[in-house]
Each structure stands twice: as C-alpha cells, then as structure tokens.
C-alpha positions in Angstrom: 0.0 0.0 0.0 1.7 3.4 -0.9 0.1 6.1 1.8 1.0 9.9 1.4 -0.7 12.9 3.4 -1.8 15.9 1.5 -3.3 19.3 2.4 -2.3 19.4 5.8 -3.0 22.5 8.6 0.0 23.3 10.2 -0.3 24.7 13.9 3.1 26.2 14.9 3.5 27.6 18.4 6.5 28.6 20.6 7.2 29.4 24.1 8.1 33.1 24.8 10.0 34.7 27.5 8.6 37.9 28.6 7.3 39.7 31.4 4.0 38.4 31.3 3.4 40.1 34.8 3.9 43.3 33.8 2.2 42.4 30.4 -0.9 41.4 32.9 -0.5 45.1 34.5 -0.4 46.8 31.4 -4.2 45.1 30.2 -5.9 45.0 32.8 -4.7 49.2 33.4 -5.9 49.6 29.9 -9.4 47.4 30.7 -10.0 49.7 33.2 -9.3 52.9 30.9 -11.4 51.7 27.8 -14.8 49.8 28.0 -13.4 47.7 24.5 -15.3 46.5 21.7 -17.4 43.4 21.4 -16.9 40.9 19.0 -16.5 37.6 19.7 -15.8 37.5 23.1 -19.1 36.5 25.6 -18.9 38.1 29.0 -15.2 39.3 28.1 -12.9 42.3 27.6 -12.0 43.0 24.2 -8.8 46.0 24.0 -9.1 48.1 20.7 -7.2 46.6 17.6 -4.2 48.8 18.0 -2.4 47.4 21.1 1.0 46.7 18.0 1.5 50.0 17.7 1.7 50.9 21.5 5.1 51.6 23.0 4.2 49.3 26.5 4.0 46.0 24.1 6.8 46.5 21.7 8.9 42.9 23.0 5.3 41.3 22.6 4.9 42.5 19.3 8.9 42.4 18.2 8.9 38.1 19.2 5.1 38.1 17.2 7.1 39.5 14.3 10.1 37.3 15.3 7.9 33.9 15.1 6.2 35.3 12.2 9.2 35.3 10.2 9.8 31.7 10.8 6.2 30.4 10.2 6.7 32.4 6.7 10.0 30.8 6.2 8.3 27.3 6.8 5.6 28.3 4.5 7.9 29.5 1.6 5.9 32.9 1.6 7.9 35.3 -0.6 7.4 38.6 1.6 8.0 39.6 5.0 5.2 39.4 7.4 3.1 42.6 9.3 0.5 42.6 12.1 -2.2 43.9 11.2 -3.9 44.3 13.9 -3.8 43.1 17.4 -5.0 43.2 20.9 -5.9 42.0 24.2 -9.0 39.7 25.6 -9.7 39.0 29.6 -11.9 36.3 29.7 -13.4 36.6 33.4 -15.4 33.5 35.1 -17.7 32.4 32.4 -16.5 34.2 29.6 -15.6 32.2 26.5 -15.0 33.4 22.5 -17.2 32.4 19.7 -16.3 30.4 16.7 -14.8 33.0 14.2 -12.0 33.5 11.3 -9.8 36.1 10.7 -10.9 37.1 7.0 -8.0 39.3 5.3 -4.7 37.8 7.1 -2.5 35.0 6.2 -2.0 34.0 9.8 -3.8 34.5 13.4 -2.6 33.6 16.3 -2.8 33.6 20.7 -0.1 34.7 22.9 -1.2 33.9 26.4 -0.3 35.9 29.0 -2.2 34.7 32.3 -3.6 31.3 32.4 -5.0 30.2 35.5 -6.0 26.2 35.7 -10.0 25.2 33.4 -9.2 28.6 32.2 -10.8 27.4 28.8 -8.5 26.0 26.2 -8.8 27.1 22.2 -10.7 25.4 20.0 -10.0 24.3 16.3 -11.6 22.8 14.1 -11.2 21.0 11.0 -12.2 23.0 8.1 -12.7 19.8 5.3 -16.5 19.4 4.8 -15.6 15.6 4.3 -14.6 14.5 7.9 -17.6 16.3 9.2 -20.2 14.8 6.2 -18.6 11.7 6.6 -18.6 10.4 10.4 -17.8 6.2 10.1 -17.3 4.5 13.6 -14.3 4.4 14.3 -12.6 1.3 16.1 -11.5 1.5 19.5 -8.8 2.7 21.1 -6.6 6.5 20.9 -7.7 8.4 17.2 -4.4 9.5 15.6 -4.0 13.4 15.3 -4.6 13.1 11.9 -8.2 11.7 12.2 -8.9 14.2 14.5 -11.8 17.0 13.7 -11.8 19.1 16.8 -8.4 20.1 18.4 -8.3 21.4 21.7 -5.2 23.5 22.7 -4.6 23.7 26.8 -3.4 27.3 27.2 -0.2 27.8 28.6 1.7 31.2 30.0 4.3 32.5 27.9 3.0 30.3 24.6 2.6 32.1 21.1 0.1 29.8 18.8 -0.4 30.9 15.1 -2.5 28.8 12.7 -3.9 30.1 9.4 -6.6 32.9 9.9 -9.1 30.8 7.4 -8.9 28.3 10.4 -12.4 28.3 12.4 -11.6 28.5 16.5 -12.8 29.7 19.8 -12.2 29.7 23.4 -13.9 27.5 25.6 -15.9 29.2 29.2 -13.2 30.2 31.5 -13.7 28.0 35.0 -11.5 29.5 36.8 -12.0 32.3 39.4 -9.2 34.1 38.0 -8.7 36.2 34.8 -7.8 34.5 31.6 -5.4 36.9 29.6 -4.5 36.5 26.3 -3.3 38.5 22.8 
C-alpha cells in the first residue's frame, strides 16, 4: 500500500519569555481605561485593535514578528510578514470566545499571557466538509492526530500559537475564578 498525506494545517506555536506580569498590568490598566469592543468575546474584555502599535507591548509585538518570520519561512511565503492588527482579551469567570476567522490575514494567532488552571483551552476545528459529512465509527482505542476533527489547545503562559486565519476556532468558558489573559 503506498500512503502519502496531503493538504495538511500546520499549527506552529513557541514558548516566549517575557514579562508576562507586567504584560498582565499593562491590560488590565488599559481594561480599566477603555470599555473595549465586542466581538467575539461572551462576558469578556475586548482592548481596541491597535495594542501593536503601543510603545508598553513592543517585545510582545517584536517576538510576534520574530515567530512570524519563521512560520513564513516554513511556508515558503515570498514577503516579510506585518501585524495587522492586534490586541488583548480578559476572559473573566464564564466568559468564553465564539467560533470566528480572521478574513483578510494570512496567519492569526494567541499569545497567552495569564492562564489560570480550566481557564478554557482554544478550539479548532477541521475546516474539510468531508470528515464532518462523513462520520464512520471508528474502532476503539486512541484516534491518531490526523483523524482528529476538533483540536483542543490547553493554554499555557508564555506560549505564542499561530495557525492560518481561514482556520475556524474559539475559546472554551473560562472556569476559573481568575482572569484569563490572552493576545
């Protein structure tokens, strides 16, 4: 039998280090200075969509850029990445985040910055219409990554995740008594 995988979604992600305490500071100052937008986010703070341009999160946004570069490298992209735009959420007790897509960029991604334990992990799903038409039973035991149609990512401080904007995902309810903070 000759087996070959095509069309695969990459998920690339790296650990950060950066002063995700004074990070914390810096967005929840902000939270309390701006009532945000709503978009996606249920029960949730939402910054503005300019936080790359402010002069408090220029490491955050310099590593973003940094990782960026190598995802495009990976992805033989021929030019040199931007953010377009980019901000905070605080998902408080019971707050969780829709199932969206980033229309217009290349990439998306989550830096998190707080993450208490049952904080809600991100959500993505398989964007193939087959695996979700098609649902055979499957025999038992553990389903290999590549069968899988919903992945769930635990959130972890100091972790940058990008995946392909076309990509549909959300954030589970947050659990946890404490703040969930993320970019």
């Amino acid at each position: 039998m000759i087996k070959e995988k095509y069309f695969p979604t990459v998920i690339y992600g790296e650990d950060l280090t950066l002063d995700n305490n004074v990070l914390s500071q810096n967005i929840i100052e902000w939270s309390k200075q701006n009532k945000g937008l709503k978009k996606t986010n249920i029960k949730g703070w939402h910054s503005p969509t300019d936080m790359a341009i402010k002069p408090e999160y220029n490491n955050l946004t310099q590593s973003i850029l940094n990782m960026a570069v190598k995802v495009f490298d990976e992805e033989l992209i021929a030019r040199k990445p931007i953010i377009g735009n980019m901000w905070a959420n605080i998902n408080y007790l019971s707050a969780h985040n829709k199932p969206h897509t980033h229309p217009n960029s290349f990439f998306s991604g989550v830096y998190y910055v707080k993450t208490p334990n049952d904080c809600g992990r991100l959500t993505l799903e398989d964007p193939r219409p087959g695996p979700q038409h098609l649902m055979p039973v499957k025999k038992p035991g553990t389903l290999p990554k590549d069968f899988w149609k919903t992945l769930f990512i635990e959130p972890k401080e100091g972790r940058l995740i990008i995946f392909p904007s076309w990509l549909w995902h959300s954030v589970e309810e947050n659990k946890s008594f404490n703040d969930r903070i993320s970019v």
